[in-house]
KOLNU-770834 format. One record per residue (C-alpha): residue number from 1; residue in three letters; x, y, z. Coordinates in steps of 0.02 Angstrom, whole numbers, plus 32768, in hexadecimal, padded with zeros to 4 digits. Layout:
! KOLNU-770834
   resi   resn      X      Y      Z
    NUM    ala      X      Y      Z
...
! end
This chain:
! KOLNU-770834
   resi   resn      X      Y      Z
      1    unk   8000   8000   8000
      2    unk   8045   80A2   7FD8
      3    unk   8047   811F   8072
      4    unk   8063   81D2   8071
      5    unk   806C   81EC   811E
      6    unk   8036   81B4   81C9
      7    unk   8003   8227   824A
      8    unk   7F9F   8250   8306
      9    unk   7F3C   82F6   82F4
     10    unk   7E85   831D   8300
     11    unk   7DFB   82F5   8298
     12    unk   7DD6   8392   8235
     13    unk   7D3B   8377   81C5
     14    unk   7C82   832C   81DB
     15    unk   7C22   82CF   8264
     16    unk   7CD6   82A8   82C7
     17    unk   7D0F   8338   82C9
     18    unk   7D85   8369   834F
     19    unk   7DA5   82B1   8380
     20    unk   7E5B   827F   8397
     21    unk   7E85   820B   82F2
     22    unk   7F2D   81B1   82AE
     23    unk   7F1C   81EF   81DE
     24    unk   7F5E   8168   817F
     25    unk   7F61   81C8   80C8
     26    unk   7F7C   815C   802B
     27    unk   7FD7   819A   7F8E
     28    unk   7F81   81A6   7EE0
     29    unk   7EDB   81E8   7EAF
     30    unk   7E69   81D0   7E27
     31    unk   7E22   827A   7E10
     32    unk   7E90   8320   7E03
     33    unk   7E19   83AF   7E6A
     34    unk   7E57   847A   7E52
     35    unk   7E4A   848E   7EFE
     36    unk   7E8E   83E8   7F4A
     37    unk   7EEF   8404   7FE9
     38    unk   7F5E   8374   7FF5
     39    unk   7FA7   8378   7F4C
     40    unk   8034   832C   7F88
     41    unk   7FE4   8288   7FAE
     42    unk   7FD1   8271   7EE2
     43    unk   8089   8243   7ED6
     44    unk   8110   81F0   7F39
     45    unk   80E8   8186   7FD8
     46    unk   8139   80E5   8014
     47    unk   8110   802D   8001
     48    unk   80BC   8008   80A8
     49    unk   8068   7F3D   80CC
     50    unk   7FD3   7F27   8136
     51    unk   8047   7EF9   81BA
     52    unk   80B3   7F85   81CE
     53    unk   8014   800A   81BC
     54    unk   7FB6   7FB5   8248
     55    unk   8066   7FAE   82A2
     56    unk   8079   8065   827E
     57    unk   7FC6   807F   82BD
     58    unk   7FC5   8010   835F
     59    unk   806D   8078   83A6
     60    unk   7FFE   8113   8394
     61    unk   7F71   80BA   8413
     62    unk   7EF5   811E   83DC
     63    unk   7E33   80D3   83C0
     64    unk   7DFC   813D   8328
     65    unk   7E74   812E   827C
     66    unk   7E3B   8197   81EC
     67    unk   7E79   813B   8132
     68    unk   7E7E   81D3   80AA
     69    unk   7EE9   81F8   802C
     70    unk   7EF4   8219   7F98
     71    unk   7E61   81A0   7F67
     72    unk   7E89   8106   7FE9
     73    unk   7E04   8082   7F92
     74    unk   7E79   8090   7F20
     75    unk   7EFC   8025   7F7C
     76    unk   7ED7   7F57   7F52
     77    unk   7EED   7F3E   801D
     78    unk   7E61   7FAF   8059
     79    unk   7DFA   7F41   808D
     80    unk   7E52   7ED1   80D8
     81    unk   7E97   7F58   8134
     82    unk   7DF8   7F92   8188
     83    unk   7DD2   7EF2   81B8
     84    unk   7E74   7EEA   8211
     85    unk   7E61   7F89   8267
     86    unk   7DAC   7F58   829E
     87    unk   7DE5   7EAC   82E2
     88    unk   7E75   7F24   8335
     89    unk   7DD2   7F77   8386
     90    unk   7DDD   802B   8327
     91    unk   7D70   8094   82E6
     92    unk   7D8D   809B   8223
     93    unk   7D6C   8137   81B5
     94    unk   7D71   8128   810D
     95    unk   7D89   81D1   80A4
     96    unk   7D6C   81B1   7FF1
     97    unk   7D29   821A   7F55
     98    unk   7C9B   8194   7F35
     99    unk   7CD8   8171   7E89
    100    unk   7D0D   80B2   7E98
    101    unk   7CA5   8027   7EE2
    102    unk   7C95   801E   7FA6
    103    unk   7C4E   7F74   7F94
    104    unk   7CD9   7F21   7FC7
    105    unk   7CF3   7F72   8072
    106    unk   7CBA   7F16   8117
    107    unk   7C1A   7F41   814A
    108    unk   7C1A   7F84   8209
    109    unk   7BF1   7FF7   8293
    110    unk   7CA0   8029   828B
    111    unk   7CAB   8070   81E7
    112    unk   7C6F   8117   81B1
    113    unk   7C83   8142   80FA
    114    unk   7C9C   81FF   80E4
    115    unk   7C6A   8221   8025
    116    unk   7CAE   82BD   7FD7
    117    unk   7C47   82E6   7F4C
    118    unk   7C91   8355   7EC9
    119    unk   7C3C   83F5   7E8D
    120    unk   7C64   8442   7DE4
    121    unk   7CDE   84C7   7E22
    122    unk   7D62   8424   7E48
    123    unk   7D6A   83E4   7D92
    124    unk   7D5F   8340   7DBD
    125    unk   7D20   82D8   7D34
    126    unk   7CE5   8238   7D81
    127    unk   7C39   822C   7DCE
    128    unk   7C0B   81D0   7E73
    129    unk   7C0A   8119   7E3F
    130    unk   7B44   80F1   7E30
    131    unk   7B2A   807F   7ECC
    132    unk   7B8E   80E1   7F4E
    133    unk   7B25   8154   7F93
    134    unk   7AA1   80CC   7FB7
    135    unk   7B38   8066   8006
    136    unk   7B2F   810C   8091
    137    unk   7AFA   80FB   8132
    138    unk   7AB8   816E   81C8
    139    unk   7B68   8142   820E
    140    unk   7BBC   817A   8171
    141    unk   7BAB   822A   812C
    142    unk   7BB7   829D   807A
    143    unk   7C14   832C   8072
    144    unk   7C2B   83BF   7FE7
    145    unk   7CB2   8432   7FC6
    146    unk   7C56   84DD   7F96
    147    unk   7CC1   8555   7F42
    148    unk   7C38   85BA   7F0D
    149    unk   7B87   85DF   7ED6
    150    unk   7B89   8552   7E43
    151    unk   7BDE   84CC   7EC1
    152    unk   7B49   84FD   7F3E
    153    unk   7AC3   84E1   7EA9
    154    unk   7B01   844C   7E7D
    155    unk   7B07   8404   7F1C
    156    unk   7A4F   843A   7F48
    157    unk   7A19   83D6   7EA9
    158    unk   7A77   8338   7EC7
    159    unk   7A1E   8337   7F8E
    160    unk   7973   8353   7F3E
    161    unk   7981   82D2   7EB8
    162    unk   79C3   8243   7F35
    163    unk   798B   81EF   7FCE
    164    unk   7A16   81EB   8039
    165    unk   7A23   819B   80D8
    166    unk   7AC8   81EA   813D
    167    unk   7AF2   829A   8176
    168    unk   7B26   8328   80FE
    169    unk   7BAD   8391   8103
    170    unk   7BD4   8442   80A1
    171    unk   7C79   848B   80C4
    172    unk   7CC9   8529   8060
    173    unk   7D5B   8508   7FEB
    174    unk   7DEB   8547   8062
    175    unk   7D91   84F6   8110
    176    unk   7D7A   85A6   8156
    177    unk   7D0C   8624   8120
    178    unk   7C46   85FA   8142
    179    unk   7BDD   8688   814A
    180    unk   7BBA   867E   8096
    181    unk   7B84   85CB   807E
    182    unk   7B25   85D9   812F
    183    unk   7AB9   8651   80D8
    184    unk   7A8E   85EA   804D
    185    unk   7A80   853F   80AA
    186    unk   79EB   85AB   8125
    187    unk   79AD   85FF   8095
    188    unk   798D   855B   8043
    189    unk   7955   84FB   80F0
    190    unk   79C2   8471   80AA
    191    unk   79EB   83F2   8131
    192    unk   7A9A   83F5   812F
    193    unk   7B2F   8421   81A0
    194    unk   7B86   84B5   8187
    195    unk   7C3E   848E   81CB
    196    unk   7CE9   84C2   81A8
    197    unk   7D9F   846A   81AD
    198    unk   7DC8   847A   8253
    199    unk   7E83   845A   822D
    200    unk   7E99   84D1   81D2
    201    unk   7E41   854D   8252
    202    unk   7EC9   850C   82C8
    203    unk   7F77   84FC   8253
    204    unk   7F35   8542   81B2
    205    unk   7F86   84DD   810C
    206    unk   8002   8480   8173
    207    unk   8021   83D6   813D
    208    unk   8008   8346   81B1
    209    unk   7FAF   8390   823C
! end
């Protein structure tokens, strides 16, 4: 498995937020977003087994480990993985664009897939593969990236045209500055959260925090 980096910091987006994670980011990704913060992860990393990421992990002793990347279900070992970090008794997030199957992942209380749906302003040019949003649970959640008014459109359309069935998530492109998307998200009454990166509210761009 190709690893980026492995690291202790807090959980900065969505429903965890604030928790005390070990990041275990995977190199290589699939799509190639404007805006993509960890750029870095696209190239470069080193060849990592199972073995030595849940060694890695287990020296860190800490119950919630957050796999990102990059695109991690892009890494053959996934899987099996997560099912070695459940049996180890962790909570597993799973942060992935939703463009390749999630079939294939265990199926637990454990898990929590955190879906980040691109919006137009990211040029990605892969969709969300067709059955993952039904694969969502109320333990998982969906998140945008709004950069601006088209992103926010966009995003309104998708969550009226499909029945989802996990928490939602809209966070401005940067982490940081809410006011405007807070006004459209209570304009709308959508039923979303309206959250920013707290990382980057605490150490702004630095890497690995």
């Amino acid at each position: 498995m190709n690893v980026v980096e492995i690291f202790y910091s807090l959980q900065g987006e969505g429903v965890l937020m604030g928790v005390p994670t070990t990041f275990v980011r995977f190199g290589g990704c699939n799509l190639d977003c404007t805006w993509c913060d960890t750029r870095y992860a696209r190239e470069g990393g080193e060849e990592m087994s199972v073995d030595q990421i849940l060694d890695r992990v287990e020296s860190m002793n800490v119950p919630f480990i957050c796999l990102t990347g990059g695109e991690p279900m892009l890494q053959e070992d996934i899987a099996t993985l997560t099912r070695e970090l459940l049996d180890g008794e962790h909570h597993v997030t799973i942060e992935t664009n939703g463009t390749i199957p999630l079939e294939g992942l265990p199926i637990s209380e454990d898990i929590l897939i955190s879906m980040d749906v691109k919006c137009p302003s990211s040029g990605a040019t892969i969709p969300v593969y067709g059955d993952n949003l039904e694969f969502l649970s109320p333990r998982d959640q969906l998140k945008f990236i709004i950069a601006d008014r088209i992103d926010y459109l966009f995003a309104r359309k998708m969550l009226r045209e499909s029945q989802l069935n996990c928490p939602v998530i809209m966070t401005p492109v940067g982490g940081t500055d809410l006011k405007e998307l807070a006004s459209w998200v209570l304009q709308d009454r959508l039923w979303v959260r309206v959250l920013p990166q707290l990382h980057k509210l605490i150490w702004g761009e630095k890497r690995g925090v």
